[in-house]
C-alpha positions in Angstrom: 50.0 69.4 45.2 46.3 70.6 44.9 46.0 70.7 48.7 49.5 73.2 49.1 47.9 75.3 46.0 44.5 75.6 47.6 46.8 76.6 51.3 48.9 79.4 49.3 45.4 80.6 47.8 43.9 80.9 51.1 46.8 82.8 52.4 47.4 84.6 49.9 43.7 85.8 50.5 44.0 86.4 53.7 46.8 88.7 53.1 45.5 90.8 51.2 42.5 91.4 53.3 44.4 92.8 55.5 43.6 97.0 55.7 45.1 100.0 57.4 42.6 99.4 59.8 44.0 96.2 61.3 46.2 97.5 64.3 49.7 95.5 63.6 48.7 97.3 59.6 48.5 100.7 61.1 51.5 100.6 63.5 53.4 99.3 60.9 52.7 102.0 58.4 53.1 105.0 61.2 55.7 103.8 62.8 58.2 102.9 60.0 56.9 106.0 58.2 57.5 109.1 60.0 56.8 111.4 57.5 53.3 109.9 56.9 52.8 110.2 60.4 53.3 113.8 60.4 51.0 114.4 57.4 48.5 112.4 59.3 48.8 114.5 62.3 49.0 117.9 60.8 45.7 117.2 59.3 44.8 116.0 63.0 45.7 118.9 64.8 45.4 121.6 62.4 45.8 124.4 64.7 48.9 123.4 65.8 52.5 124.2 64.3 54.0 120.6 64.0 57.6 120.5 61.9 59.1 117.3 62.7 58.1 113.9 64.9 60.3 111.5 65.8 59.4 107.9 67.2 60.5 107.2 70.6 60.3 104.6 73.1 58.9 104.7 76.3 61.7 103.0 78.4 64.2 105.7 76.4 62.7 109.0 75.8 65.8 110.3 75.0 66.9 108.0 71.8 65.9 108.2 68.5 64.6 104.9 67.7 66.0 103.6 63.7 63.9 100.2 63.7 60.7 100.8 65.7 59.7 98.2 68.1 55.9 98.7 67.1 53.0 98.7 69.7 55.4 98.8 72.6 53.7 98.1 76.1 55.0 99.7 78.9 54.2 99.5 82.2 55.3 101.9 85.3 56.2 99.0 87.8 56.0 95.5 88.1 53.5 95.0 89.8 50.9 97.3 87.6 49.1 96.9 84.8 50.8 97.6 81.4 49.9 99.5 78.5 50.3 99.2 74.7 50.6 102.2 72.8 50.7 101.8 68.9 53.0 105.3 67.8 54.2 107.5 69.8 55.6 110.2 68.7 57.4 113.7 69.8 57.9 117.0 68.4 60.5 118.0 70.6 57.2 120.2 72.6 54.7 117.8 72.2 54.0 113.8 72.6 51.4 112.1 70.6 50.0 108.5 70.4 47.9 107.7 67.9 45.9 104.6 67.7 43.7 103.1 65.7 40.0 100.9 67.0 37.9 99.4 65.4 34.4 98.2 67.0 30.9 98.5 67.0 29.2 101.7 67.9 28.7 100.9 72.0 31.0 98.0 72.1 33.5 100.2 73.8 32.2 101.8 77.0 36.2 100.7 78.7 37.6 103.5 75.8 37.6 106.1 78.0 39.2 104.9 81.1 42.0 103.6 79.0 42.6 106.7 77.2 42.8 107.8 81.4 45.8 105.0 82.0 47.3 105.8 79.2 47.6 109.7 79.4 49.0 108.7 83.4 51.5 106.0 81.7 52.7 108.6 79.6 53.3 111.4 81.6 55.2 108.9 84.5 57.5 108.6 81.7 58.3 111.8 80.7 58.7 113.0 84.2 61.9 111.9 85.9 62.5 111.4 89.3 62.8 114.4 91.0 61.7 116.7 88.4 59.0 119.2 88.6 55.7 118.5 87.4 56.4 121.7 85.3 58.2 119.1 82.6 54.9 117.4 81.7 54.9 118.7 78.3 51.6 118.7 76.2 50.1 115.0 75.5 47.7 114.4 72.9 46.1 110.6 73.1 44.2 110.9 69.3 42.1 107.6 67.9 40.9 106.9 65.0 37.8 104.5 65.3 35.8 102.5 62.9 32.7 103.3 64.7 31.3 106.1 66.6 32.9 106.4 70.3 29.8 108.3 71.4 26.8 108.3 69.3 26.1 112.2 68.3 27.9 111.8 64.7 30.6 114.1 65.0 33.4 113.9 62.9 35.7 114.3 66.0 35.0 114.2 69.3 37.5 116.5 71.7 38.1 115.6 75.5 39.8 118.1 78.0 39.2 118.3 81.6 37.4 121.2 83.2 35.5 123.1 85.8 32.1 121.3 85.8 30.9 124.7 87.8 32.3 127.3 85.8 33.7 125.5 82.2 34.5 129.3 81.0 38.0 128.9 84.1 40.8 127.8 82.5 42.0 124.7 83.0 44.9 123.9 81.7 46.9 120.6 82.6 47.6 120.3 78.5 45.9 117.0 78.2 44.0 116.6 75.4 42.1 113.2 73.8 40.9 113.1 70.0 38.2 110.4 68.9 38.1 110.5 65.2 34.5 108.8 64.0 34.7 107.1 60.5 31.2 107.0 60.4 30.9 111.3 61.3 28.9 113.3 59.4 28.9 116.6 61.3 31.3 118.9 62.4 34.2 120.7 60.9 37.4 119.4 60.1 40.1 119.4 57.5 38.5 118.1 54.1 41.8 116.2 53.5 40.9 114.4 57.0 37.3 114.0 56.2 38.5 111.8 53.2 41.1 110.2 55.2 38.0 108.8 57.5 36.1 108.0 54.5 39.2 105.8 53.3 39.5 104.2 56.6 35.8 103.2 57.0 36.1 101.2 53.8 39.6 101.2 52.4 38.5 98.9 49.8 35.5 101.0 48.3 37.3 104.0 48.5 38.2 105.5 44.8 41.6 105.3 45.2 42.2 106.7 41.6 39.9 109.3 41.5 41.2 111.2 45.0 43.9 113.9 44.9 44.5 113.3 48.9 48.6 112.0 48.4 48.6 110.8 51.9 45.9 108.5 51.3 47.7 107.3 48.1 51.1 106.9 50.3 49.1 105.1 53.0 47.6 103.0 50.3 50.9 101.9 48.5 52.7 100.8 52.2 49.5 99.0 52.8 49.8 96.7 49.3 53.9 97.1 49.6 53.2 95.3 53.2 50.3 92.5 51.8 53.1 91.3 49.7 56.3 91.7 51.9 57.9 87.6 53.3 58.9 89.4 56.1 55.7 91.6 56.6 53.7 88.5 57.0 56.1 86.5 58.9 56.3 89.4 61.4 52.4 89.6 61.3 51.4 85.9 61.8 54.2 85.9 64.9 52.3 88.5 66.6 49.0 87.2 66.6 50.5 83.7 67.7 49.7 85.2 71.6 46.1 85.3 71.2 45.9 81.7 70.1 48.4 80.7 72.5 46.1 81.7 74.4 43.4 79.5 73.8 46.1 76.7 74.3 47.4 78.0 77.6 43.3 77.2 78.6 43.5 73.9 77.6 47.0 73.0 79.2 45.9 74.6 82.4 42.8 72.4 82.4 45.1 69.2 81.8 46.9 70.5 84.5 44.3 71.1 86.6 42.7 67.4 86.1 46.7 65.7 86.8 46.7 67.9 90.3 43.5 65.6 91.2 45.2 62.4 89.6 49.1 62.1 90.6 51.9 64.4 90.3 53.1 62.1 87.5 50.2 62.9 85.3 50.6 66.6 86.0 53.9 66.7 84.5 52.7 64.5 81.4 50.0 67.1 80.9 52.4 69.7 81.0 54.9 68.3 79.0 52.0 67.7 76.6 50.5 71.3 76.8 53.8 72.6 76.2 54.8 70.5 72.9 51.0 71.2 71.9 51.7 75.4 72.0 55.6 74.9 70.2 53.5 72.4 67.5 50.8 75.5 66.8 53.8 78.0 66.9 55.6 76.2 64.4 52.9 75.3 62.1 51.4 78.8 61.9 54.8 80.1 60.8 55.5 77.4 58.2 51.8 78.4 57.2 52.5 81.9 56.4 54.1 81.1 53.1 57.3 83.0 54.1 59.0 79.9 55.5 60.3 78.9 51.8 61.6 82.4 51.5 63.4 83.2 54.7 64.0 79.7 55.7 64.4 77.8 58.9 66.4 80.6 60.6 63.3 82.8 60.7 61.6 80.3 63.1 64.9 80.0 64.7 64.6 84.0 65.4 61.2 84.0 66.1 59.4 81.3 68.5 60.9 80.7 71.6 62.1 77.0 71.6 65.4 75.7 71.3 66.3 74.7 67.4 66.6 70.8 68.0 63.1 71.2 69.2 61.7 73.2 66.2 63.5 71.3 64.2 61.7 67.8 65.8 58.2 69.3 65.2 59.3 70.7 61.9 60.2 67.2 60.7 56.6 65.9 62.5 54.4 68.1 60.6 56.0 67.4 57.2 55.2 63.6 58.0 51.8 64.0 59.2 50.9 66.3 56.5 52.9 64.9 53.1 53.6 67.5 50.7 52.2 70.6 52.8 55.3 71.8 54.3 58.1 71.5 51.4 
């Protein structure tokens, strides 16, 4: 009993630690939240008129999308690489992706070149086949980072192509990338979005009470709504499950690749073995989230791809090898 308190205390930590700056956090809170979205980008993009947004997905530009499919990837063939976008949004005139990074300051040299792929990944969207390139409508690729993308201290740092020979020509192919810096000190920008940074470089420091920015109290209050949600979590732990499947895909390819040198036998035993191994981790990081007693087996049924008699054998094989964890 002591052992399952001390595992719900641990979670429930964990949780909770979990800030507007953690990217499944963020999407969640844009993406579900339009209207916070377009407070957040009106502050952005000041200049600009911006009435409405409306989340969209790239494989259907036309639909409205009710229940976002958060930090969709997309990729323009199958044979390229793909890329994930966290919201993207449209106006009706405009498109917008907004993501957030966090990083050390010159940790993240590859930023620019993906900010490149994804402005192209976008625009092969938009543009049908057959129509004019006319129909590229404005794009605007905006981060907000943690740390500073290039080292001068700016507030926000504003990327458009240009004539290198003459900048004062106009060039305009209505592409335009935002870095936001959380750690900026110089520049001008709203005051509302200078507090916004402030609240994202230390969410937890920030004096939540003693601000009279509303967005940052709505952002706030999905934030804590979202640390406590069953399903939240659930939905949270399943998404990082790739990264650590990850690690176990490394170490079933290296039984694999020591079987290939033994008999074809042992291969298959190695597979077999780094497959059961990735469904065991699967399973036990759900039933570790401390949403399994709410939603029940049919959440693992719905989310880890396994057949139920075999979630159901490595259900019942955790709850023997570890008595009294897994109720």
């Amino acid at each position: 009993m002591e052992k399952v308190t001390q595992t719900h205390k641990v979670n429930e930590d964990r949780y909770r630690s979990i800030e507007i700056t953690d990217d499944y956090m963020f999407m969640t809170v844009l993406c579900q939240h339009p209207e916070i979205c377009l407070e957040l980008l009106r502050f952005m993009l000041p200049d600009i008129m911006i009435n409405r947004v409306e989340y969209k997905q790239l494989e259907n530009m036309d639909a409205t999308v009710v229940k976002p499919n958060v930090q969709q990837t997309f990729s323009p063939g199958t044979d390229v690489h793909g890329v994930r976008l966290d919201a993207f949004y449209d106006d009706g005139t405009r498109i917008f992706d907004v993501e957030m990074h966090t990083g050390k300051d010159g940790k993240n040299k590859h930023l620019p070149k993906r900010t490149r792929y994804t402005h192209s990944a976008i625009d092969a969207t938009i543009l049908r086949h057959g129509e004019p390139y006319s129909k590229l409508r404005p794009c605007y690729v905006i981060y907000l980072c943690t740390f500073d993308m290039l080292g001068k201290g700016l507030y926000l740092y504003t990327v458009r192509n240009q004539v290198m020979e003459d900048p004062s020509i106009e060039y305009n192919d209505e592409s335009y990338t935002l870095y936001f810096n959380a750690k900026g000190k110089v520049g001008k920008i709203p005051k509302e979005m200078k507090e916004i940074l402030r609240y994202i470089k230390n969410p937890k420091k920030f004096p939540l009470k003693k601000t009279k920015n509303d967005l940052i109290k709505k952002i706030d209050a999905v934030v804590r709504f979202n640390q406590q949600s069953p399903e939240w979590r659930l939905k949270y732990d399943m998404l990082s499950l790739p990264l650590q499947d990850a690690e176990i895909r490394g170490e079933e390819r290296g039984i694999k690749i020591g079987e290939r040198r033994g008999e074809k036998r042992g291969e298959k035993r190695g597979e077999k073995q780094g497959e059961k191994k990735l469904l065991k981790r699967s399973v036990q990081k759900a039933l570790s989230s401390m949403t399994y007693n709410t939603l029940g087996m049919q959440a693992l049924y719905d989310t880890i791809d396994a057949s139920q008699h075999d979630i159901d054998a490595i259900v019942s094989e955790l709850k023997a090898e570890y008595p009294g964890r897994y109720i």
